[in-house]
BAMIBA-548354 format. One record per residue (C-alpha): x, y, z. Coordinates in nm, 3 decimals, m for minus. Layout:
<torses>
+---------+---------+---------+
|      xx |      yy |      zz |
+---------+---------+---------+
|       X |       Y |       Z |
...
+---------+---------+---------+
</torses>
This chain:
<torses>
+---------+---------+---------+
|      xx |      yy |      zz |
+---------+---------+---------+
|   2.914 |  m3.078 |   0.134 |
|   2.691 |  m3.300 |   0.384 |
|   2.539 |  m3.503 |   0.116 |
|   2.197 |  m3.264 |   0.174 |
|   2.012 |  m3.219 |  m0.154 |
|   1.787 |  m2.930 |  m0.183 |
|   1.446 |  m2.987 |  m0.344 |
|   1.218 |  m2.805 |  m0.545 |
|   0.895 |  m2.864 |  m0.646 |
|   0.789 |  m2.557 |  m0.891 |
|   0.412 |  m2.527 |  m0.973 |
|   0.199 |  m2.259 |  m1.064 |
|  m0.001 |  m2.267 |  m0.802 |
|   0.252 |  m2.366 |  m0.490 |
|   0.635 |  m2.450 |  m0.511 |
|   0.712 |  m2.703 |  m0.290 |
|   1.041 |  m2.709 |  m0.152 |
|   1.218 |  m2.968 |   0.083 |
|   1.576 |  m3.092 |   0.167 |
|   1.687 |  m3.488 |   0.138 |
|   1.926 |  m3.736 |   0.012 |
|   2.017 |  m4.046 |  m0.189 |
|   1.886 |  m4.272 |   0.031 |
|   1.513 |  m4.127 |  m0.061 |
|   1.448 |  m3.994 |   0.243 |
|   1.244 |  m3.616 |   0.300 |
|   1.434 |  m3.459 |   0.624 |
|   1.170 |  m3.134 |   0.590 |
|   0.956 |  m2.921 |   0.339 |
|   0.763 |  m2.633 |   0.315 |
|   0.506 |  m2.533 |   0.109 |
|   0.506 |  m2.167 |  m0.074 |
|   0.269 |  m1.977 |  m0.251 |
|   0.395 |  m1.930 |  m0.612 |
|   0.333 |  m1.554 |  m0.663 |
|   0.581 |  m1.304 |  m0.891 |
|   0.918 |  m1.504 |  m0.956 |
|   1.094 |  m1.211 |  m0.756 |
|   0.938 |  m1.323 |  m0.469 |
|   0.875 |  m1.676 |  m0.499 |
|   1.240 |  m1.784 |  m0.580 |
|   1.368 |  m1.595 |  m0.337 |
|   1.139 |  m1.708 |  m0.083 |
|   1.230 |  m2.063 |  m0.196 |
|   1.595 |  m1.988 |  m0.170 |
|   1.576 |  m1.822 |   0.185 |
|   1.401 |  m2.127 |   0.351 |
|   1.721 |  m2.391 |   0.219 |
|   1.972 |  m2.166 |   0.350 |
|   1.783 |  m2.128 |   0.690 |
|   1.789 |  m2.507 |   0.740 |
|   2.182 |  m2.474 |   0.704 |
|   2.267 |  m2.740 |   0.481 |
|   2.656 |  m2.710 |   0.228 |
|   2.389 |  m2.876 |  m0.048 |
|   2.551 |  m3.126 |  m0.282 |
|   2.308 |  m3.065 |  m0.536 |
|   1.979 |  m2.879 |  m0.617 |
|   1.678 |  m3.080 |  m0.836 |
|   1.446 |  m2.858 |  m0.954 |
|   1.124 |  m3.017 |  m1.104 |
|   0.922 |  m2.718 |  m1.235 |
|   0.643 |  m2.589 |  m1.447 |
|   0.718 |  m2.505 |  m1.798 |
|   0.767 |  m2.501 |  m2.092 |
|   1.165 |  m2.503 |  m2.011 |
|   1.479 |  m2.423 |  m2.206 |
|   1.680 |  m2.770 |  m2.138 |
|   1.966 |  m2.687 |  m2.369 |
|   2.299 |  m2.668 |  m2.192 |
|   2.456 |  m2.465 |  m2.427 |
|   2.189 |  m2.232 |  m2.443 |
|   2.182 |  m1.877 |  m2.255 |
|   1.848 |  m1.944 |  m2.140 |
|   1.869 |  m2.224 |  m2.013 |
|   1.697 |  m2.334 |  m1.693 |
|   1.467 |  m2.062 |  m1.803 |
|   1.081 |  m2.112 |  m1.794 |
|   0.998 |  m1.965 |  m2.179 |
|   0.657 |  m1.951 |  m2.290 |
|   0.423 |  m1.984 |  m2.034 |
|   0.035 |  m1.886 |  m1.920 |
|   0.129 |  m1.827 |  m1.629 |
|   0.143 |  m1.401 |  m1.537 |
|   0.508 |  m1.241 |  m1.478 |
|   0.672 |  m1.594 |  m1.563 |
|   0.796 |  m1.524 |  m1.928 |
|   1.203 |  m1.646 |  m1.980 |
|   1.164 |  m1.650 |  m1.609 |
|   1.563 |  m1.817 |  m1.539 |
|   1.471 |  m2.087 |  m1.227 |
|   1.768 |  m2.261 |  m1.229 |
|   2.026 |  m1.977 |  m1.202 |
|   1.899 |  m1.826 |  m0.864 |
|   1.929 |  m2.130 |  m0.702 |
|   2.272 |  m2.243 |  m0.834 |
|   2.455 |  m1.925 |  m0.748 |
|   2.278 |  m1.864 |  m0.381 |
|   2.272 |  m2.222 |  m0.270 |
|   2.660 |  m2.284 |  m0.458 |
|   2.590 |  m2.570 |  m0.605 |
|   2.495 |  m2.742 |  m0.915 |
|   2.128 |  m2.686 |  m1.032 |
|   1.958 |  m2.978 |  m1.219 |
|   1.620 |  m2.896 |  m1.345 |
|   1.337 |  m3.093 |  m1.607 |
|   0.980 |  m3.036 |  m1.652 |
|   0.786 |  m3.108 |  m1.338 |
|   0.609 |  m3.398 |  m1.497 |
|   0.949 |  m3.559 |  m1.620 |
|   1.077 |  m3.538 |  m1.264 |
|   0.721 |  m3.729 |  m1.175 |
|   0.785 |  m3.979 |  m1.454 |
|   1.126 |  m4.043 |  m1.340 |
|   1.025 |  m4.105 |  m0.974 |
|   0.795 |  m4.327 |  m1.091 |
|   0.997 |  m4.551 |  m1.298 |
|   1.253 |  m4.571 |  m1.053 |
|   1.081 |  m4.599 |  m0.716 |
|   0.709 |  m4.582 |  m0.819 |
|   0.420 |  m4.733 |  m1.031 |
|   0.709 |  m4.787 |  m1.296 |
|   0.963 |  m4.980 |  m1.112 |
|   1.054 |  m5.283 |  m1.284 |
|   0.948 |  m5.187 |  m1.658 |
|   1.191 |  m5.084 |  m1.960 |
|   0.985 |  m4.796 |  m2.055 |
|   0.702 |  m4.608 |  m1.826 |
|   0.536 |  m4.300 |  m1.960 |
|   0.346 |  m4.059 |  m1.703 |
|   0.059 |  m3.827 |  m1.769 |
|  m0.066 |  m3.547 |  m1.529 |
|  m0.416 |  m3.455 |  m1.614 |
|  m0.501 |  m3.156 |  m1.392 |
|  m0.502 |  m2.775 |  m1.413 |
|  m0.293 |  m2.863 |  m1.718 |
|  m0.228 |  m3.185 |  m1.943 |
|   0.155 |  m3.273 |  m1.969 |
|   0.347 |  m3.615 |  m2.007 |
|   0.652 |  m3.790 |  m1.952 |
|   0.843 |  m4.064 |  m2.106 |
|   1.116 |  m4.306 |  m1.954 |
|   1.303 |  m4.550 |  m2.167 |
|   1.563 |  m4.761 |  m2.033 |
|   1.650 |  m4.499 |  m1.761 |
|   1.625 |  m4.207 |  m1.926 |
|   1.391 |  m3.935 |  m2.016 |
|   1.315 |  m3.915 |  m2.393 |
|   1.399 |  m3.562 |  m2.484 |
|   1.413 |  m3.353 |  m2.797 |
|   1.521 |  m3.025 |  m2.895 |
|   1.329 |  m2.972 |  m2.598 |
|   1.087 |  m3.142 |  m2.361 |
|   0.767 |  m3.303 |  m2.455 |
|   0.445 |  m3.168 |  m2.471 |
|   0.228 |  m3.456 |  m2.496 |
|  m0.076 |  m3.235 |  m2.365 |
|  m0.100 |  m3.068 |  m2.683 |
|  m0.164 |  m3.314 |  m2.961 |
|  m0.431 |  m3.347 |  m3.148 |
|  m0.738 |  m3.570 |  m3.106 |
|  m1.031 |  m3.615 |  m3.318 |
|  m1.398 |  m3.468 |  m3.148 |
|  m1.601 |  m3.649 |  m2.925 |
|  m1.953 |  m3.705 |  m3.140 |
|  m2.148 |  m3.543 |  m2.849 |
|  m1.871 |  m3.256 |  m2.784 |
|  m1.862 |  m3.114 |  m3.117 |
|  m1.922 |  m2.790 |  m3.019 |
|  m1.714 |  m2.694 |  m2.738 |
|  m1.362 |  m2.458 |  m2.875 |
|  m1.187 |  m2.608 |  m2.628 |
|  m0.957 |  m2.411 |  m2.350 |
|  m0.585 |  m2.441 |  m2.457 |
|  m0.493 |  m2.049 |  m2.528 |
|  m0.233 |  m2.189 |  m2.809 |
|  m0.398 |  m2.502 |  m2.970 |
|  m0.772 |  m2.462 |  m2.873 |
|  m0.906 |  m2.820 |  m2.855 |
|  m0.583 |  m3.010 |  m2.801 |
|  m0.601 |  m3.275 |  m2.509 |
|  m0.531 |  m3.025 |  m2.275 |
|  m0.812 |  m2.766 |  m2.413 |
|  m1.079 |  m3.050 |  m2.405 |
|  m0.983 |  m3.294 |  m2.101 |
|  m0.759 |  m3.050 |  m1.847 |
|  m0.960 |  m2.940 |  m1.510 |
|  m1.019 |  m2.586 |  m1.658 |
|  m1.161 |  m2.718 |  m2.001 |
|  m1.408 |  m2.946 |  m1.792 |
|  m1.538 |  m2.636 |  m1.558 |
|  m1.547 |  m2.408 |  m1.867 |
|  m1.809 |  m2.659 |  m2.037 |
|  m2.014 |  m2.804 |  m1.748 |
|  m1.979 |  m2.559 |  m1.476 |
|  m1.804 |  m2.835 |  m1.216 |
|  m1.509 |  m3.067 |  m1.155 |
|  m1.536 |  m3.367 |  m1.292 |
|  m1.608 |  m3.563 |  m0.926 |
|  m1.833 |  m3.269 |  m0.890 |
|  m2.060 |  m3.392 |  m1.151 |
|  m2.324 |  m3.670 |  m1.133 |
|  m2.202 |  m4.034 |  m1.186 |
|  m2.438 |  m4.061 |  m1.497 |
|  m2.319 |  m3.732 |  m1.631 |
|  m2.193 |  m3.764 |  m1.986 |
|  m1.861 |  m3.556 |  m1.913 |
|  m1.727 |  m3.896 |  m1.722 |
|  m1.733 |  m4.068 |  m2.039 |
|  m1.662 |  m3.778 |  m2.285 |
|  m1.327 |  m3.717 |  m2.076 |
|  m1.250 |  m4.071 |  m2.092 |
|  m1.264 |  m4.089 |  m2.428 |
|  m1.034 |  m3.818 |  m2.487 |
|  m0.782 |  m3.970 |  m2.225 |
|  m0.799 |  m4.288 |  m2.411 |
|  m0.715 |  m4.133 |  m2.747 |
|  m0.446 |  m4.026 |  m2.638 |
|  m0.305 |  m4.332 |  m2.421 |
|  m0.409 |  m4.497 |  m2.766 |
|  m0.165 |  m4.283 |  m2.989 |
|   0.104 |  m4.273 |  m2.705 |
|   0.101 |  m4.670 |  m2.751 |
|   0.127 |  m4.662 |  m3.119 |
|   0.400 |  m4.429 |  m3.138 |
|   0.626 |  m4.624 |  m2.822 |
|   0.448 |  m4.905 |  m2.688 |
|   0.523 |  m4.822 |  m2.276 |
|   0.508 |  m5.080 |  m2.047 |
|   0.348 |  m4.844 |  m1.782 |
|   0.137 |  m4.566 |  m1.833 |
|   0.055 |  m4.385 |  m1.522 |
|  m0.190 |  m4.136 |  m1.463 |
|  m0.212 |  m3.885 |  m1.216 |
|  m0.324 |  m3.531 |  m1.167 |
|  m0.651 |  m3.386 |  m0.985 |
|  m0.896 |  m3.464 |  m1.223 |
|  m0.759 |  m3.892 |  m1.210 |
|  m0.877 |  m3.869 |  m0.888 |
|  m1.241 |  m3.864 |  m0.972 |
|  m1.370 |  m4.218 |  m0.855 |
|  m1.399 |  m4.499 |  m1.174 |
|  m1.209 |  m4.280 |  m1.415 |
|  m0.911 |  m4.519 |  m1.443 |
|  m1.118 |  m4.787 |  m1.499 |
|  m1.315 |  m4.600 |  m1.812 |
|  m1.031 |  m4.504 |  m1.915 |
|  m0.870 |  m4.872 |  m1.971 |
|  m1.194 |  m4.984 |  m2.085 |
|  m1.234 |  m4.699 |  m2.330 |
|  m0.825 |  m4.769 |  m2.456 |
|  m0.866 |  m5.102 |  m2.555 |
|  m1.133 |  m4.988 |  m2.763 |
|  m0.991 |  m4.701 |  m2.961 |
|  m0.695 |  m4.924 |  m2.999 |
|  m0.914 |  m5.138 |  m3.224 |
|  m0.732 |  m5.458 |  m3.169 |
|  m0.353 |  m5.294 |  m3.099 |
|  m0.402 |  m5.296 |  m2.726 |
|  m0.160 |  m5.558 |  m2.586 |
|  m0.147 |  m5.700 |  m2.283 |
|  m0.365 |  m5.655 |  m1.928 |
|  m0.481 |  m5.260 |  m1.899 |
|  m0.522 |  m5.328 |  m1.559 |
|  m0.128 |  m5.392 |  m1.533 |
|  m0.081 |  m5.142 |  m1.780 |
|  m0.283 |  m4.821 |  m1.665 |
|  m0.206 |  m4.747 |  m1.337 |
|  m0.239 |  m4.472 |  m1.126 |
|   0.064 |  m4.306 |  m0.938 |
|   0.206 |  m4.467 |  m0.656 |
|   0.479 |  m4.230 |  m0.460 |
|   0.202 |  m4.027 |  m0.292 |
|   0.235 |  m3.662 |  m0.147 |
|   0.639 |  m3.733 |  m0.197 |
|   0.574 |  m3.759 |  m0.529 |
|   0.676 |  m3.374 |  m0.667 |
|   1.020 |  m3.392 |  m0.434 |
|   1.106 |  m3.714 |  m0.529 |
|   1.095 |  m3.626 |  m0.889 |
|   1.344 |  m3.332 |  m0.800 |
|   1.574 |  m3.554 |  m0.649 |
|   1.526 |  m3.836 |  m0.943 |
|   1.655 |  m3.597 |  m1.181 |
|   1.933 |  m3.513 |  m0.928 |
|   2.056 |  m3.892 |  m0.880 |
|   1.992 |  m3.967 |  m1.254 |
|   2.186 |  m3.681 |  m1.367 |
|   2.455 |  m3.786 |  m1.174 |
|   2.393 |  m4.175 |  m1.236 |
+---------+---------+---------+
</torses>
């Protein structure tokens, strides 16, 4: 082995695949359209053998949901998923047996939490939880260096939040749950409503602060239930200009007196950049091993 750790990135829209090492550094990546898994992980696979690397290691931070059981026969398998052709997809088991090497693999938005915690917006805290609020709503949670896990993985983009008085009668967009926090707050669940993107809509329009007051239900319940040092948000719709900042201001307010401590300090947007997908991979890859 030459120490080489192969990278994946797994979306449903691109995979992102790259090669690096301990040290944090990205030697190379390439970006590939994520299509049917029979040509996608293939295609994935074919580009790390071509840059002709004995890899140590594959990290594998994908889309999901995921079977993370070790002992089960599906594991490393993407289960139920919206995504077309992807049902018990198995991710991790191409890449093992082509590239010879062990395969670790977590939801893509544990990997991000992980990163984060340990070279990112997190670094320094006991406990840093991470939520992506894009095409999808997902979360991850770090405590003292590791991932909180269940039987499975979290799915903190599906629980339940009470209505928005002036969004009462939107059904929301989730395909399982309806008006979850994904179905109400997610990029798709905004367009379905109000025809636009969220930065695509005027300053003054009401969806800024009817999505911020979803987003700070649920940092609001995610506090009660584990109190994180860091929560950092990321994801395409976080990027519209002055949501953060409604966002803390509308926390501390449905926290009713609970919130402790600066929200400034508190919720924070990402900080590891366009790395940010690969470094998760190789987080879980150095943590696994750790």
């Amino acid at each position: 082995m030459d120490g080489r750790i192969a990278l994946v990135e797994a979306g449903g829209t691109k995979f992102i695949v790259g090669v690096g090492d301990r040290t944090r550094r990205i030697y190379t990546r390439t970006r590939i359209d994520t299509a049917q898994p029979e040509a996608t992980i293939p295609a994935a696979i074919a580009w790390l053998r071509q840059q002709g690397h004995s890899y140590a290691a594959v990290g594998i931070a994908s889309f999901g949901p995921l079977d993370l059981d070790r002992a089960s026969p599906t594991w490393g398998h993407i289960t139920r998923t919206t995504k077309p052709g992807w049902d018990m997809t198995d991710v991790a088991g191409p890449f093992a047996r082509e590239l010879g090497c062990d395969a670790v693999i977590d939801t893509d938005v544990n990997g991000a939490a992980l990163a984060e915690w340990t070279w990112g917006a997190g670094q320094g805290t006991r406990s840093t939880l991470y939520l992506t609020v894009g095409t999808g709503i997902g979360g991850g949670a770090v405590v003292d260096g590791r991932l909180i896990h269940g039987v499975t993985h979290p799915e903190m983009g599906h629980i339940r939040l009470p209505r928005h008085p002036d969004d009462r009668d939107f059904a929301g967009h989730c395909p399982f749950h309806g008006d979850c926090l994904e179905g109400l707050a997610s990029g798709p669940a905004i367009l379905s409503r109000w025809g636009a993107s969220l930065s695509g809509l005027p300053d003054d329009h009401p969806a800024h602060a009817i999505i911020a007051w979803y987003l700070a239900q649920a940092v609001a319940t995610f506090q009660a239930i584990f109190e994180p040092a860091r929560i950092v948000m990321g994801g395409g719709v976080m990027g519209t200009p002055g949501l953060l900042d409604r966002v803390r201001a509308a926390a501390v307010e449905a926290s009713a007196g609970y919130f402790r401590g600066d929200p400034r300090q508190i919720i924070v947007g990402p900080a590891l950049g366009e790395d940010a997908g690969l470094l998760g991979a190789l987080a879980l890859v150095v943590t696994d091993a750790a």
